[in-house]
C-alpha positions as CSV (number, residue, x, y, z in Angstrom):
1,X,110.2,81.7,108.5
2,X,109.8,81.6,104.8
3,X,113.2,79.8,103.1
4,X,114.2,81.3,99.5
5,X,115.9,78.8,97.9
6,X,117.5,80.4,94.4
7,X,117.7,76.9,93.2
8,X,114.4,76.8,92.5
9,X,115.5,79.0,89.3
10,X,118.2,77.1,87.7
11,X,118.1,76.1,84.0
12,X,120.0,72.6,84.0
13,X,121.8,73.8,87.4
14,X,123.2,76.9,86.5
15,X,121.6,80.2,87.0
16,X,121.6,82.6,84.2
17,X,121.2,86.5,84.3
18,X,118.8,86.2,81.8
19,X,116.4,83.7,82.3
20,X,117.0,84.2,86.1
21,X,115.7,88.1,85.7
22,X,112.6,87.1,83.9
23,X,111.6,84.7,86.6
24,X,112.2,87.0,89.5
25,X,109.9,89.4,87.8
26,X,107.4,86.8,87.4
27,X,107.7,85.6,91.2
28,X,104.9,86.3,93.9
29,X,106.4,88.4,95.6
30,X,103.3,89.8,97.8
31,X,103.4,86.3,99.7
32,X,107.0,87.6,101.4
33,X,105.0,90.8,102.8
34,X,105.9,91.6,106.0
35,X,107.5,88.1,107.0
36,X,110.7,87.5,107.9
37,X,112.7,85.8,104.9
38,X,115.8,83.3,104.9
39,X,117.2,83.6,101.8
40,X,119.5,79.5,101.8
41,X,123.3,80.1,101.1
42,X,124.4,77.2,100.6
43,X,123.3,73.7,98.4
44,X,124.6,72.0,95.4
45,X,125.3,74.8,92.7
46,X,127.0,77.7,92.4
47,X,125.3,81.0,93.2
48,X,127.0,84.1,91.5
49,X,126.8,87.0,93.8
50,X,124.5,89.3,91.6
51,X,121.5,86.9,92.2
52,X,121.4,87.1,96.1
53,X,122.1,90.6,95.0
54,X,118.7,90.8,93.0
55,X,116.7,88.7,95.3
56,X,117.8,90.7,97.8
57,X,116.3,94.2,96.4
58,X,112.9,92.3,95.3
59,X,112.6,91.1,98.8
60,X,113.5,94.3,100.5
61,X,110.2,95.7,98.9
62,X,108.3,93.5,100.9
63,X,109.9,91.8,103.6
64,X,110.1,92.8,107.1
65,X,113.4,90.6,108.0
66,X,115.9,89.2,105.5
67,X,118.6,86.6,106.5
68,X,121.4,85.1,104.6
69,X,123.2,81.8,105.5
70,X,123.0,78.6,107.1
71,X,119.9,78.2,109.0
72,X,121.2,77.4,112.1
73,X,123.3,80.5,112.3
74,X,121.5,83.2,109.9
75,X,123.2,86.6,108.7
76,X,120.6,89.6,109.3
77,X,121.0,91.1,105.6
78,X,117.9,93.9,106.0
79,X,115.8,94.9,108.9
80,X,112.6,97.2,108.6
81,X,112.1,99.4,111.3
82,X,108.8,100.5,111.5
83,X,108.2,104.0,113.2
Protein backbone atom coordinates (compact mmCIF):
# COMPACT_ATOMS: atom_id res chain seq x y z
CA UNK A 1 0.00 0.00 0.00
CA UNK A 2 1.17 3.35 -1.10
CA UNK A 3 2.16 5.66 2.30
CA UNK A 4 1.40 9.62 1.86
CA UNK A 5 3.60 11.24 3.92
CA UNK A 6 2.46 15.21 4.05
CA UNK A 7 5.95 15.89 5.25
CA UNK A 8 7.21 15.57 2.18
CA UNK A 9 5.57 19.26 1.69
CA UNK A 10 6.95 21.20 4.49
CA UNK A 11 8.76 24.55 3.91
CA UNK A 12 11.42 24.50 6.91
CA UNK A 13 8.98 21.99 8.82
CA UNK A 14 5.91 23.74 8.81
CA UNK A 15 3.20 23.37 6.28
CA UNK A 16 1.70 26.37 4.85
CA UNK A 17 -1.80 26.85 3.09
CA UNK A 18 -0.21 28.48 0.47
CA UNK A 19 2.79 26.81 -0.70
CA UNK A 20 1.19 23.54 0.52
CA UNK A 21 -1.93 24.11 -2.18
CA UNK A 22 0.38 24.82 -5.01
CA UNK A 23 2.20 21.63 -4.51
CA UNK A 24 -0.71 19.40 -4.20
CA UNK A 25 -1.88 20.74 -7.53
CA UNK A 26 1.43 19.97 -8.94
CA UNK A 27 1.48 16.31 -7.36
CA UNK A 28 1.01 13.05 -9.56
CA UNK A 29 -1.81 12.15 -8.58
CA UNK A 30 -2.67 9.42 -11.42
CA UNK A 31 0.09 7.06 -9.70
CA UNK A 32 -2.69 6.71 -6.51
CA UNK A 33 -5.34 5.34 -9.18
CA UNK A 34 -7.10 2.70 -8.02
CA UNK A 35 -4.66 1.67 -5.01
CA UNK A 36 -5.35 1.64 -1.75
CA UNK A 37 -3.63 4.79 0.04
CA UNK A 38 -2.28 5.29 3.73
CA UNK A 39 -2.18 8.62 4.25
CA UNK A 40 0.82 8.69 7.83
CA UNK A 41 -0.70 10.50 10.89
CA UNK A 42 1.80 10.82 12.79
CA UNK A 43 5.86 12.04 12.61
CA UNK A 44 7.77 15.04 13.75
CA UNK A 45 5.72 18.21 12.77
CA UNK A 46 2.52 19.37 13.24
CA UNK A 47 -0.13 18.73 10.69
CA UNK A 48 -3.14 21.25 10.71
CA UNK A 49 -6.28 19.50 9.99
CA UNK A 50 -7.19 21.29 6.66
CA UNK A 51 -4.16 19.47 4.92
CA UNK A 52 -5.30 15.75 5.59
CA UNK A 53 -8.53 17.57 4.75
CA UNK A 54 -7.08 18.50 1.14
CA UNK A 55 -5.20 15.47 0.58
CA UNK A 56 -7.89 13.73 1.37
CA UNK A 57 -10.30 15.16 -1.58
CA UNK A 58 -7.27 14.95 -4.16
CA UNK A 59 -6.97 11.38 -3.32
CA UNK A 60 -10.56 10.51 -3.19
CA UNK A 61 -10.47 11.32 -7.06
CA UNK A 62 -8.40 8.48 -7.62
CA UNK A 63 -7.93 6.18 -4.91
CA UNK A 64 -9.79 3.03 -4.38
CA UNK A 65 -9.01 2.77 -0.35
CA UNK A 66 -7.84 5.65 1.86
CA UNK A 67 -6.53 5.11 5.40
CA UNK A 68 -5.55 7.40 8.15
CA UNK A 69 -3.28 6.55 11.20
CA UNK A 70 -0.67 4.52 12.50
CA UNK A 71 0.17 1.72 10.17
CA UNK A 72 -0.20 -0.92 12.31
CA UNK A 73 -3.81 0.04 13.15
CA UNK A 74 -5.16 2.15 10.09
CA UNK A 75 -8.50 4.37 10.10
CA UNK A 76 -10.56 3.47 6.77
CA UNK A 77 -11.22 7.30 5.79
CA UNK A 78 -12.90 6.49 2.09
CA UNK A 79 -13.90 3.31 0.50
CA UNK A 80 -14.96 3.06 -3.35
CA UNK A 81 -17.49 0.67 -3.98
CA UNK A 82 -17.58 -0.27 -7.38
CA UNK A 83 -21.04 -1.50 -8.79
Amino acid sequence: MPLFDLEQFSDNGLLREESFRRQLDAHDWEQYRGKSVHIRGCGSMPVPTWAYLMTAAKLGTVARKITFGEEQAPLVVFQRHEP
